[in-house]
C-alpha positions as CSV (number, residue, x, y, z in Angstrom):
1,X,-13.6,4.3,-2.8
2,X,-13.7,0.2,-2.6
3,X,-10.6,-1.4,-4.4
4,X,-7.4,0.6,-5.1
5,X,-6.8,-0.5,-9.0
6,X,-7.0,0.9,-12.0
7,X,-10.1,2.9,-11.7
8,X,-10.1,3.2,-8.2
9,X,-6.7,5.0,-8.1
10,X,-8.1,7.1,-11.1
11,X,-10.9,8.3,-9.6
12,X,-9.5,8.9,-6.2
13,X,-7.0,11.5,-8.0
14,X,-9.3,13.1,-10.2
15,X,-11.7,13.7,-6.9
16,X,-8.7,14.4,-4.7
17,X,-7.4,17.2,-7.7
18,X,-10.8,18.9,-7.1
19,X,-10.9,19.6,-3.5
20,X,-13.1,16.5,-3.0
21,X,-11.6,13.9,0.8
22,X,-11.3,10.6,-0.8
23,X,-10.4,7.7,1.5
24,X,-9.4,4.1,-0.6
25,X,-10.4,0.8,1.1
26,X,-7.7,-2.4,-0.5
27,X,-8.3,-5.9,0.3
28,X,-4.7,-6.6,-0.3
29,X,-2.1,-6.6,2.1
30,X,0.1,-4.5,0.5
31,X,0.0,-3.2,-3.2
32,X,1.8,-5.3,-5.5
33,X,3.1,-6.5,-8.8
34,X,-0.2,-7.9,-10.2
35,X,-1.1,-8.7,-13.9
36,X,1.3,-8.5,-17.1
37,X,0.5,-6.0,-19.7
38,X,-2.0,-3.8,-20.8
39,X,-2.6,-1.5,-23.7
40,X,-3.3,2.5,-23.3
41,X,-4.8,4.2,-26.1
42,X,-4.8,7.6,-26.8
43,X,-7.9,8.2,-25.2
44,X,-6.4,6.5,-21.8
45,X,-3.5,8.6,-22.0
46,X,-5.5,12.1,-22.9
47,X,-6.7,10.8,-19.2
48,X,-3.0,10.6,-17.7
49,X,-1.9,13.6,-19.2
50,X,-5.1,15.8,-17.9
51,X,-4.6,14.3,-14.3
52,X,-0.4,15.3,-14.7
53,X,0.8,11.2,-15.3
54,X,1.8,11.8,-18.9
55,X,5.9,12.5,-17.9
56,X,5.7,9.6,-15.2
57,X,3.7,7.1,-16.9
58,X,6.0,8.0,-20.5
59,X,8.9,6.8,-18.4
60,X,7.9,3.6,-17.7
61,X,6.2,2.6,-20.5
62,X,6.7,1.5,-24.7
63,X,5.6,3.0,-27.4
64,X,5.3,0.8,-30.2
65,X,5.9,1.9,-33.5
66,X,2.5,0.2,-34.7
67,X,0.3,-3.2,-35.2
68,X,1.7,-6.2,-36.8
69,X,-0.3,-8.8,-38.1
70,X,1.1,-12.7,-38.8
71,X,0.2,-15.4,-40.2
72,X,0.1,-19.1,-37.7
73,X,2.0,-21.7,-40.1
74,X,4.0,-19.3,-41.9
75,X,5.2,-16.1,-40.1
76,X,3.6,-13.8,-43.0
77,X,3.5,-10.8,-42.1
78,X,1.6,-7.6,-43.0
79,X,1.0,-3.9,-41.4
80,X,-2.0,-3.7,-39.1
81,X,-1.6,0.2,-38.3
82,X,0.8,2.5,-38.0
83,X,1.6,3.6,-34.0
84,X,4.1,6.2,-32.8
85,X,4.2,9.6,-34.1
86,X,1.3,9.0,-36.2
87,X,-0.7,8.3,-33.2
88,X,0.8,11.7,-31.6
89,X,0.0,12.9,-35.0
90,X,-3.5,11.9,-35.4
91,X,-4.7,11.9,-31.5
92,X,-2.9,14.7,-29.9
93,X,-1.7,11.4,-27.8
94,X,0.5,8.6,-28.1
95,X,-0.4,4.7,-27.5
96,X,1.4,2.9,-24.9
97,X,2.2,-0.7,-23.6
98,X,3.0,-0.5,-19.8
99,X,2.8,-3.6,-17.4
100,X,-0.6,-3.3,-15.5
101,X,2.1,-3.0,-12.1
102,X,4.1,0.0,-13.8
103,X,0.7,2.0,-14.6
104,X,-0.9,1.1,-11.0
105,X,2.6,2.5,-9.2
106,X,2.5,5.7,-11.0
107,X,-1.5,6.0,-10.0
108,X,-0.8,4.6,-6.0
109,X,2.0,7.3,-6.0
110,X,0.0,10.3,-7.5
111,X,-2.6,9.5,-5.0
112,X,-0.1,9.3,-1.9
113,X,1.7,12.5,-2.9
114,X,-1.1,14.3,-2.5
115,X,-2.7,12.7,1.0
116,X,-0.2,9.8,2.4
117,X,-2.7,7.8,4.1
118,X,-5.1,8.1,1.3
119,X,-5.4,4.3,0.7
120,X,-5.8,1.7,3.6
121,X,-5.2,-1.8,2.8
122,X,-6.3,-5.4,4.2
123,X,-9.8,-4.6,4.7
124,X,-11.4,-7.0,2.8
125,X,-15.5,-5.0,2.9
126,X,-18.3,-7.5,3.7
127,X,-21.3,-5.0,3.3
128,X,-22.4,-1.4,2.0
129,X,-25.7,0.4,3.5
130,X,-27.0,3.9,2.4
131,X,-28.1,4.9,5.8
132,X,-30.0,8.2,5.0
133,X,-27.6,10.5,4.0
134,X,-24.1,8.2,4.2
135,X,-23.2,5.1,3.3
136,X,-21.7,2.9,5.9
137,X,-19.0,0.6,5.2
138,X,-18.5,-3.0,7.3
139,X,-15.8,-4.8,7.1
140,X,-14.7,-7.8,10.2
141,X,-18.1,-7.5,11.4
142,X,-18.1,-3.8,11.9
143,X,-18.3,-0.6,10.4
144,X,-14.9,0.6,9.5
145,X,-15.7,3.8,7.6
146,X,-18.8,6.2,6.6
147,X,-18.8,8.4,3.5
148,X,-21.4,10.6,1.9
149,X,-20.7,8.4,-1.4
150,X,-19.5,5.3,-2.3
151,X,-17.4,3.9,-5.2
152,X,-17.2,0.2,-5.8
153,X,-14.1,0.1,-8.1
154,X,-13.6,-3.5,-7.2
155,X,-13.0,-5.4,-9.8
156,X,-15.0,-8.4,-12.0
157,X,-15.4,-10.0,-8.6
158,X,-16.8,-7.1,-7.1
159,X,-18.4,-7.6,-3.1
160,X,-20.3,-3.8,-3.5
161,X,-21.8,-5.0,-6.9
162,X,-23.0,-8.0,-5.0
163,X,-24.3,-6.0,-1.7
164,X,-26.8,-3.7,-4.4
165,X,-27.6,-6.3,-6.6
166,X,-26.4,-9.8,-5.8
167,X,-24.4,-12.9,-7.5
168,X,-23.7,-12.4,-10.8
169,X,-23.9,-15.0,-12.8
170,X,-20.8,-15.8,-15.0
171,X,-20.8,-18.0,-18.2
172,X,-17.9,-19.2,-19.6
173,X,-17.3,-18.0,-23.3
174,X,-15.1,-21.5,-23.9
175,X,-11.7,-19.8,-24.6
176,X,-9.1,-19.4,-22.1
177,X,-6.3,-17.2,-22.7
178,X,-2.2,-18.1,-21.3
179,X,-0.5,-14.7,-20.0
180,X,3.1,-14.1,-18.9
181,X,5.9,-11.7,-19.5
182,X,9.2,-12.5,-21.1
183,X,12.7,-10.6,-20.7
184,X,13.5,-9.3,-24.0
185,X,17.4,-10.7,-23.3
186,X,16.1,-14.2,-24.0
187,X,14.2,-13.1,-27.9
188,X,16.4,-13.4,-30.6
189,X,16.6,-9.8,-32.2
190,X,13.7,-10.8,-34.8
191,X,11.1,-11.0,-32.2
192,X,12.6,-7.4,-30.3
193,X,11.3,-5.2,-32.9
194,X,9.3,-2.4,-31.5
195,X,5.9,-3.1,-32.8
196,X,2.7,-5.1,-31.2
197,X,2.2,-8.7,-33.1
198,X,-1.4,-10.6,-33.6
199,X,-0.7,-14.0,-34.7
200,X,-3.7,-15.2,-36.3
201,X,-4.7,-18.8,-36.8
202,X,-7.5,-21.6,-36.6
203,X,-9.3,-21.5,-32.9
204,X,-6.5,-19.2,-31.9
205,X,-4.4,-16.2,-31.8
206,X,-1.4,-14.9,-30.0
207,X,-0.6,-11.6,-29.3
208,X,2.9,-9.9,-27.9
209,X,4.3,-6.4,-27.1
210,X,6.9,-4.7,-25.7
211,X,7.1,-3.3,-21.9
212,X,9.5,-1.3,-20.1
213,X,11.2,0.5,-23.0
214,X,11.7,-2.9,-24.4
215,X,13.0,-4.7,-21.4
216,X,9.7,-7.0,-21.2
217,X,7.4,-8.8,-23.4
218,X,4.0,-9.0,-22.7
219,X,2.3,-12.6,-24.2
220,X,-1.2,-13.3,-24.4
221,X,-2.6,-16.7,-26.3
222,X,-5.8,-17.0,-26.5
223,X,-7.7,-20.9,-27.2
224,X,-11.1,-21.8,-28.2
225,X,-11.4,-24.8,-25.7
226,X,-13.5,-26.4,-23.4
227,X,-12.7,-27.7,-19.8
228,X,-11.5,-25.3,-17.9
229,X,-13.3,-22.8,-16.2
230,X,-11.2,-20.9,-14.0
231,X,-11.4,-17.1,-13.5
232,X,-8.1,-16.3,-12.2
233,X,-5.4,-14.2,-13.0
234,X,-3.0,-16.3,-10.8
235,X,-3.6,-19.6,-12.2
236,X,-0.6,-21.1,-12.9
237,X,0.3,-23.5,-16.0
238,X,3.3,-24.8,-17.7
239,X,5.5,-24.1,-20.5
240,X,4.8,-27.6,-21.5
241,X,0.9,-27.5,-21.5
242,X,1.2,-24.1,-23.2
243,X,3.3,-25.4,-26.1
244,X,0.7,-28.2,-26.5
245,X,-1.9,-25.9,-27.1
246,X,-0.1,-24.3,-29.8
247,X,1.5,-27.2,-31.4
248,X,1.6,-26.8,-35.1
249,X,1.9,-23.0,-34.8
250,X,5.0,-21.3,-36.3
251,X,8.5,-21.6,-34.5
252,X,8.3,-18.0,-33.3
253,X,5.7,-18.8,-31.2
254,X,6.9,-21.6,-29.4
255,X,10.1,-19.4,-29.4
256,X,8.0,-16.9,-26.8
257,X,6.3,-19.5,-25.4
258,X,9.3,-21.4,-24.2
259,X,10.8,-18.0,-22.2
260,X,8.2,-16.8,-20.7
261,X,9.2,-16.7,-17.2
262,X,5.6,-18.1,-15.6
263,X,2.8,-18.8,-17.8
264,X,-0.5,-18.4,-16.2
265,X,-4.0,-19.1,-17.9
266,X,-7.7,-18.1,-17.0
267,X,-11.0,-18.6,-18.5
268,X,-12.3,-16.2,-20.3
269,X,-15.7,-15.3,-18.7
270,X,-19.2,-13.5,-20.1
271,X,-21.2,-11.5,-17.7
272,X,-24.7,-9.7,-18.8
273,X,-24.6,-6.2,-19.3
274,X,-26.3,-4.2,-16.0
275,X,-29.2,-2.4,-17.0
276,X,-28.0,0.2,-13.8
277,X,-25.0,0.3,-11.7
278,X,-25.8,3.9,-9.3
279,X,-27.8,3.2,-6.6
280,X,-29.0,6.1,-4.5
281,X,-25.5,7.3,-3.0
282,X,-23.2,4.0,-4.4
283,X,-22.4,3.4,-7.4
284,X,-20.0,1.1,-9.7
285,X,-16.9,1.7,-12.5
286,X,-14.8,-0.4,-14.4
287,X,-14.9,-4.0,-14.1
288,X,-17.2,-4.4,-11.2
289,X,-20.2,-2.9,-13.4
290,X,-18.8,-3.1,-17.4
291,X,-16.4,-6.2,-17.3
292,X,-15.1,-7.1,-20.9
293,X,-13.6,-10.1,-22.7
294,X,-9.6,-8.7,-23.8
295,X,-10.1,-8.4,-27.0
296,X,-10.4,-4.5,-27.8
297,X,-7.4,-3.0,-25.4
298,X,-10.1,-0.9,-24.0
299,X,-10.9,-2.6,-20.4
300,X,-7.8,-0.5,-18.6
301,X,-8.8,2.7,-20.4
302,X,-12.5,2.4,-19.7
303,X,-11.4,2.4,-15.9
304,X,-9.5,5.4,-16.5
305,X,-12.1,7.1,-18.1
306,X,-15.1,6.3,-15.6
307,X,-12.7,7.4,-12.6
308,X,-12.1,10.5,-14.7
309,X,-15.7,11.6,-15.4
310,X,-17.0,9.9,-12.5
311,X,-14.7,13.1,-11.0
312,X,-16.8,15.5,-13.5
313,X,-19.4,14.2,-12.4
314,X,-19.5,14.8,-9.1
315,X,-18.0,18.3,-9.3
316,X,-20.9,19.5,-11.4
C-alpha cells in the first residue's frame, strides 16, 4: 500500500482483517494532524462499523442533528434535511462530522493494533515496476520493498498514478475555497447549534459544522475567482483577505471568519476522469485515480469504500 490516508489505512485493515500481509509505505515523517473537517455519510460509516470503527470513530466525532440552509445578506434560514436519528432511522447508520486528523487516528490505530510495524514512514516512492509476478518498489534510488500487488492510495498528487500513466494534467475550475477550524468557545451560542449550515449567495457559499462533540467548527468558503492557482492544503491566508472576500456577506459570517484560528485557501482543481486505473498487478483508489471537487461530502467516503471492496475484491 503507497500512502497511509484515508483509503490507504482503509484498505490495509480490511486486507489485514482477512488474513491478507499488508505492508504501508508514508512519505511523511511521522503521521500527523492534517486537513480540517470532513463529512461521513451513512454509507462511510456502514464501512467503519463492518471493519469494527463504529464505537471509536462515534467517540470522536458529531453528529449533527441535520442540514441548514441560509440566506448571504439576510441570515434566512430554512431546513435542508433532517440528520440524527432519522439518518439512524432511515440508513441503519448515522452521519457524522469528524476532523480528517480524528478519523485517520482511529484508522492508523486499527491498523497498528493488529501488526505494529504495519506502516513505515518517510519513504517518499520514486518508481513502481511489475517485474513478472511482483511489483518492485524504489524509493532513494533503490528498491525498498517487493509485493505480489500494489496499491497507490496516494493522494491527488499521486507518484504511482504517474509511474503507470504519467503527468496529469490539472485545470483550474476558477474557485478557490478558504478552510480552517474554529473553537466553538469563541461562537456566540447562535452559531453552536448542532446542525451543518450552507450559506448561499452570489459567486459564493460558505459552509460550517461541528467537530469533536461540538468543541470545533469546521469552515469552508468557497469563491468563484480568478488568480490563484494553488493546489495546497497548507496554503496559508489571512483573516483579513478572507473577510475581503466575503465583504457584504451577513455578520455571521464574518463572525466565523474572524475566529478561525488559521485560515488556509487552495484552488480548486479539475482533473479528467481515467478511462482505467488497474494495471496488471498495481492499481489505484481514492484521490489518486477518482479525485473530486468538495462539493458532494462523498470524496472521504469513496476512499473508504474503494479500500473496503478493493478488500472484497481481492479475497474473491
Amino acid at each position: 500500500m503507497i500512502g497511509a490516508g484515508i483509503g490507504g489505512l482503509t484498505a490495509a485493515l480490511a486486507l489485514m482483517r482477512r488474513g491478507f500481509e499488508v505492508q504501508v509505505l508514508e512519505q511523511a515523517r511521522e503521521l500527523g494532524e492534517v486537513g480540517a473537517g470532513v463529512q461521513i455519510s451513512p454509507n462511510g460509516n456502514r464501512v467503519l462499523a463492518h471493519l469494527g470503527l463504529a464505537d471509536a470513530v462515534g467517540r470522536v466525532a458529531a453528529e449533527p442533528a441535520g442540514k441548514r440552509v441560509r440566506l448571504w445578506d439576510t441570515g434566512q434560514t430554512w431546513n435542508l434535511f433532517d440528520l440524527g436519528a432519522t439518518s439512524r432511522e432511515r440508513y441503519g447508520f448515522p452521519y457524522l462530522t469528524l476532523h480528517r486528523a480524528d478519523l485517520h487516528q482511529v484508522l492508523a490505530d486499527a491498523v497498528r493494533a493488529m501488526r505494529p510495524d504495519a506502516i513505515r514512514t518517510n519513504i517518499r516512492i520514486e518508481r513502481v515496476e511489475q517485474r513478472g509476478d511482483e511489483v518492485v518498489i524504489e524509493a532513494g534510488g533503490q528498491a525498498v520493498a517487493t509485493a505480489d500487488v500494489v496499491v497507490g492510495a496516494d493522494g491527488v498528487h499521486s507518484q504511482v498514478r504517474q509511474c503507470l500513466i504519467g503527468e496529469d494534467r490539472p485545470e483550474f475550475s476558477g474557485i478557490i475555497a478558504w478552510r480552517g477550524v474554529i473553537d466553538a468557545e469563541r461562537l456566540p451560542e447562535r452559531l453552536r447549534e448542532p446542525y451543518g449550515y450552507n450559506w448561499v449567495g452570489p459567486g459564493r457559499h460558505v459552509i460550517h459544522y461541528p467537530l469533536r462533540s461540538g468543541t470545533l467548527y469546521n469552515f469552508v468558503g468557497a469563491v468563484e475567482q480568478q488568480g490563484w492557482e494553488v493546489e495546497s492544503w497548507s496554503a496559508q491566508g489571512s483573516v483579513e483577505e478572507c473577510l475581503a472576500d466575503f465583504a457584504g456577506w451577513h455578520e455571521d459570517v464574518h463572525t466565523l471568519i474572524r475566529t478561525l484560528r488559521t485560515p488556509y485557501r487552495w484552488a480548486l482543481m479539475g482533473r479528467e476522469t481515467l478511462k482505467q486505473w488497474s494495471f496488471g498487478r498495481i492499481t489505484l483508489l481514492g484521490d489518486a485515480c477518482h479525485p473530486t471537487l468538495p462539493f458532494l461530502a462523498q470524496g472521504a467516503v469513496m476512499a473508504l469504500e474503494d479500500g473496503l471492496v478493493l478488500a472484497r475484491c481481492l479475497e474473491a
